[in-house]
C-alpha positions as CSV (number, residue, x, y, z in Angstrom):
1,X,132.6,137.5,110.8
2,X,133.2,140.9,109.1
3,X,133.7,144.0,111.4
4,X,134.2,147.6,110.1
5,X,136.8,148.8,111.0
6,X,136.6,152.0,113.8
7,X,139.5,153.9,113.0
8,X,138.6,156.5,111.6
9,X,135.6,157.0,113.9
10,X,137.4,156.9,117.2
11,X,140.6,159.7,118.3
12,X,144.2,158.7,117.0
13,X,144.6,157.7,121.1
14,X,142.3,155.1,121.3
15,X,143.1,153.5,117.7
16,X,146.5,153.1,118.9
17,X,145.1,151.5,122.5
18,X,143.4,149.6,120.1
19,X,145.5,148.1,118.0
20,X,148.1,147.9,121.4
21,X,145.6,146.2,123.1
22,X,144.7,143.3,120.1
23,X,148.6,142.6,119.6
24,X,148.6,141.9,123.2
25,X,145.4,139.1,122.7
26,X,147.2,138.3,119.6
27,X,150.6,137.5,121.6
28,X,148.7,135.8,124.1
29,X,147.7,133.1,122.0
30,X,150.6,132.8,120.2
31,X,152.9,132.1,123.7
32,X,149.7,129.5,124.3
33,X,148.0,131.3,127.7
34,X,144.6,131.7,126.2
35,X,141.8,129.6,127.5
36,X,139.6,129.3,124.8
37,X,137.4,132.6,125.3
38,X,137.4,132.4,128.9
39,X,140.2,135.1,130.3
40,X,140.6,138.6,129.8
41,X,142.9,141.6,129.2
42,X,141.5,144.9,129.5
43,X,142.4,148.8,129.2
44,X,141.9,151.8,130.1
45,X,140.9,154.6,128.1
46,X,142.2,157.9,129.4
47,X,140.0,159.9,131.1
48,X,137.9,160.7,134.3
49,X,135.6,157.7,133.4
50,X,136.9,155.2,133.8
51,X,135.9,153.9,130.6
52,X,137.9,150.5,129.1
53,X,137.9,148.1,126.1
54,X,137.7,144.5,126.4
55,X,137.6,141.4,124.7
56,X,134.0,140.1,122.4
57,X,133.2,137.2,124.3
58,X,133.2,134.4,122.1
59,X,136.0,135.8,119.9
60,X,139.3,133.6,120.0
61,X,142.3,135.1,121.1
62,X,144.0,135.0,117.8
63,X,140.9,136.1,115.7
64,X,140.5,139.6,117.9
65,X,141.4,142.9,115.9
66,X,141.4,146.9,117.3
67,X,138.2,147.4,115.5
68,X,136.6,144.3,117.5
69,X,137.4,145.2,120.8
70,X,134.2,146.3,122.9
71,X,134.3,149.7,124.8
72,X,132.4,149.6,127.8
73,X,131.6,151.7,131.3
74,X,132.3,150.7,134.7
75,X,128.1,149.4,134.3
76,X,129.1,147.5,132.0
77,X,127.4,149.2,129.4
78,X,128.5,148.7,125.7
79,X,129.5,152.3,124.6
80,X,130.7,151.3,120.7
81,X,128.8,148.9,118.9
82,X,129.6,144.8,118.8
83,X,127.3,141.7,118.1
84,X,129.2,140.3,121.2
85,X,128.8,140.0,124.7
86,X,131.3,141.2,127.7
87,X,132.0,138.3,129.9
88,X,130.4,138.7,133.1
89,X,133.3,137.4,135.2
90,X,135.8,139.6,133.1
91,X,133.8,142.6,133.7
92,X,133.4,142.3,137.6
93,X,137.4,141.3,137.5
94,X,138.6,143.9,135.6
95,X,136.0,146.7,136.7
96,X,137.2,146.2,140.1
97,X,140.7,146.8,139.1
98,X,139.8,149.9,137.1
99,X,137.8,151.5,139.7
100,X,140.6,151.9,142.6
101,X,144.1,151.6,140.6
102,X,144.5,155.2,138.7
103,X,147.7,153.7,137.3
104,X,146.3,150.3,135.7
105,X,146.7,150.9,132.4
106,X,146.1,147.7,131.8
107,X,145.2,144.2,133.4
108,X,145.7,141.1,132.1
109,X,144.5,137.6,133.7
110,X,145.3,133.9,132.5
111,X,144.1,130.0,133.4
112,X,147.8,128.6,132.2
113,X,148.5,124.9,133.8
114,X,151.2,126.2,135.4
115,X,149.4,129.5,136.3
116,X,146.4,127.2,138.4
117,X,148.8,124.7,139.0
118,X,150.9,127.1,141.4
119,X,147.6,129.1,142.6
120,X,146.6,125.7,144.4
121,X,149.6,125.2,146.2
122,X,149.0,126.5,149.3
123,X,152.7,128.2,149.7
124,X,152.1,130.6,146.3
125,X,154.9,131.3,144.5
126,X,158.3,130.2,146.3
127,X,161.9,132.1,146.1
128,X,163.3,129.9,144.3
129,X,164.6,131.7,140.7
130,X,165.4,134.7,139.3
131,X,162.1,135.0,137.7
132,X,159.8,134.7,140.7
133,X,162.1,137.4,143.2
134,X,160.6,139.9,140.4
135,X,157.3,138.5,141.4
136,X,157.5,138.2,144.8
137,X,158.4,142.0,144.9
138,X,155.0,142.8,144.1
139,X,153.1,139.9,144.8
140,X,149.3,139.8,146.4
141,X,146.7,136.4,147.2
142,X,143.1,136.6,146.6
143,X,141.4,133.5,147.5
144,X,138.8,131.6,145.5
145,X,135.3,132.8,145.7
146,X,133.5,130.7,142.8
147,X,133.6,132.4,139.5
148,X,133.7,136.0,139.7
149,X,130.1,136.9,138.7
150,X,129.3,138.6,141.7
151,X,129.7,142.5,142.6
152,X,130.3,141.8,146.6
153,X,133.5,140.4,145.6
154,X,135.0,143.3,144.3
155,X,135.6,145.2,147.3
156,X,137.6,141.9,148.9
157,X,139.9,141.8,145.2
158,X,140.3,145.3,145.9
159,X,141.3,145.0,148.7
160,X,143.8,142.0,148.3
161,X,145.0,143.4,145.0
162,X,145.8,147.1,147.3
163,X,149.3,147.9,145.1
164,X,150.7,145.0,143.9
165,X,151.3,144.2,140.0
166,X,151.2,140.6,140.6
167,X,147.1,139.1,141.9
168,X,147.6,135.1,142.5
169,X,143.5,134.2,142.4
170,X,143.9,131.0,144.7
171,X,142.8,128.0,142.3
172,X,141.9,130.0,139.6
173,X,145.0,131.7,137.8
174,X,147.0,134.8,137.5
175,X,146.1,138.6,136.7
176,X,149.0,141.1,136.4
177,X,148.5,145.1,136.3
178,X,150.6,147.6,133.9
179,X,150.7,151.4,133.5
180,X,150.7,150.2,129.7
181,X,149.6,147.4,127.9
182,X,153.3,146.4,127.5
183,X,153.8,146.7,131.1
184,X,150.9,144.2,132.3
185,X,152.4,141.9,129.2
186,X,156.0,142.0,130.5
187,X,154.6,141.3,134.0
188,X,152.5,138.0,133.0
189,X,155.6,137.0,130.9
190,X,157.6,136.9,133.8
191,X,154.9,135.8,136.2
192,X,153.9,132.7,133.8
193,X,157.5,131.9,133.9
194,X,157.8,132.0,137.3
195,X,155.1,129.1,137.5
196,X,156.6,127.2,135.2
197,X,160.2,127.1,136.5
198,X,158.4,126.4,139.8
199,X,156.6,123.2,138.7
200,X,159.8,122.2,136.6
201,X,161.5,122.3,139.8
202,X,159.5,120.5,142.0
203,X,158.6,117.7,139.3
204,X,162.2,116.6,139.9
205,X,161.5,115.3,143.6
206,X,164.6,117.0,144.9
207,X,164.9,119.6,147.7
208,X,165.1,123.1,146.5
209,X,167.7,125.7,147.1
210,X,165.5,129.6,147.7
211,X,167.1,132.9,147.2
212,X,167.8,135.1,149.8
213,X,165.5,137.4,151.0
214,X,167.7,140.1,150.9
215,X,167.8,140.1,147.0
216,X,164.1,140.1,146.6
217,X,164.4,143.6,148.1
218,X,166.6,145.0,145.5
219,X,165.1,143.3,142.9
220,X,162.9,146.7,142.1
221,X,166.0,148.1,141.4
222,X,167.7,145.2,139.4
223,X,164.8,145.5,136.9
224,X,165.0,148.7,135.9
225,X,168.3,148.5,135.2
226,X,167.6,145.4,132.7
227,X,165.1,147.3,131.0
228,X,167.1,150.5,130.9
229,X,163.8,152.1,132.6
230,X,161.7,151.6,130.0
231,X,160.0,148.5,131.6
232,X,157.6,147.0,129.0
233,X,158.6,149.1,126.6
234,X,162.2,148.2,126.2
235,X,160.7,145.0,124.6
236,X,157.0,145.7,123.4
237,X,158.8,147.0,119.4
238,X,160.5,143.7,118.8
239,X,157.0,141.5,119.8
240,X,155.2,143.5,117.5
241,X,157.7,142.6,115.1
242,X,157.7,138.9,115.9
243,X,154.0,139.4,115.5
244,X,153.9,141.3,112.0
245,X,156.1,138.2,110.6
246,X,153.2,135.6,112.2
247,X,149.5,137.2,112.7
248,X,149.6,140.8,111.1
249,X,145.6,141.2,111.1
250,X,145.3,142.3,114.5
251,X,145.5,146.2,113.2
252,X,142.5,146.0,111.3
């Protein structure tokens, strides 16, 4: 399907959210977390209104472009024109997020194996690599409540969520929040590979050695000093670059 391109109809700003935002569906699919049509990544537009683009349900991940990406209210009213639909559950999800976190740049929420696969254990995400003490330094629980069509749940994944970057939805999957786009991507790499090295782990039968507690409080620390400060931004230049060689239509 055809669709015109918006760039020069929208502010330099949002064409680069935009195109941001479609290399992150783009990447998505490409590291294999997509779920057919049926997650999410969202974000924000600045401003008091708490305005945000989204995904056109029914688009896959790796067909999504900047020009494609729906622009919508916290009503969930369409405010740029798209023959697709928002899905309901990603609106209620990420509309929750957007209406209390002033810093959620972005959020981004997954149905990997491993992702469910660790969401129904009933002890989360254990201490037991380096990977998951970045986690478990901002880590939060919100327990399954059917899928997430219904507006009384918001105030309960508000709640839950409170300040944490890291949202394990109990049977369901994983949702991470970023200041930026590269932020919330950063955050699900590390969160996705957190539930992978956990099943890995355990699929071996034998008992498992966890880190200290001790570490997992300096571990704020310990990442900034990996990414030089710069958190997802120390790495976002070189997965665009990986994507240009692969997928470059996501710009259009």
């Amino acid at each position: 399907m055809h669709i015109p391109s918006l760039k020069d109809t929208v502010s330099p700003e949002e064409w680069q959210l935009r195109v941001d935002l479609a290399a992150a569906y783009r990447l998505v699919a490409l590291y294999g977390w997509s779920d057919l049509v049926f997650t999410h990544i969202s974000a924000r537009i600045p401003g008091p209104e708490h305005h945000f683009l989204i995904n056109p349900y029914g688009m896959m991940f790796d067909e999504i472009t900047a020009s494609s990406l729906v622009k919508i209210d916290q009503h969930c009213n369409k405010l740029s024109e798209s023959p697709f639909p928002v899905n309901p559950a990603g609106f209620t999800i990420h509309s929750a997020v957007h209406a209390v976190r002033e810093d959620a740049g972005c959020v981004m929420h997954t149905h990997t194996r491993a992702g469910v696969g660790v969401s129904a254990q009933k002890a989360g995400v254990l201490p037991i690599s380096q990977q998951s003490t970045f986690v478990l330094s901002s880590l939060a629980y919100h327990d399954y409540e059917g899928v997430a069509f219904r507006e009384d749940e918001k105030p309960r994944l508000q709640a839950d969520l409170g300040e944490s970057n890291f949202l394990m939805l109990r049977n369901h999957g994983l949702l991470t929040v970023g200041r930026s786009i590269a932020d919330a991507f950063l955050h699900m790499y590390v969160f996705e590979s957190t539930c992978q090295i956990q099943l890995a782990a355990q699929s071996g039968g034998a008992d498992l050695t966890e880190v200290n507690p001790l570490i997992v409080q300096g571990v704020a620390h310990a990442m900034k000093v990996q990414t030089g400060g710069m958190g997802g931004a120390f790495m976002w230049p070189a997965l665009i670059r990986k994507l240009e060689r692969t997928d470059p239509g996501y710009k259009t």
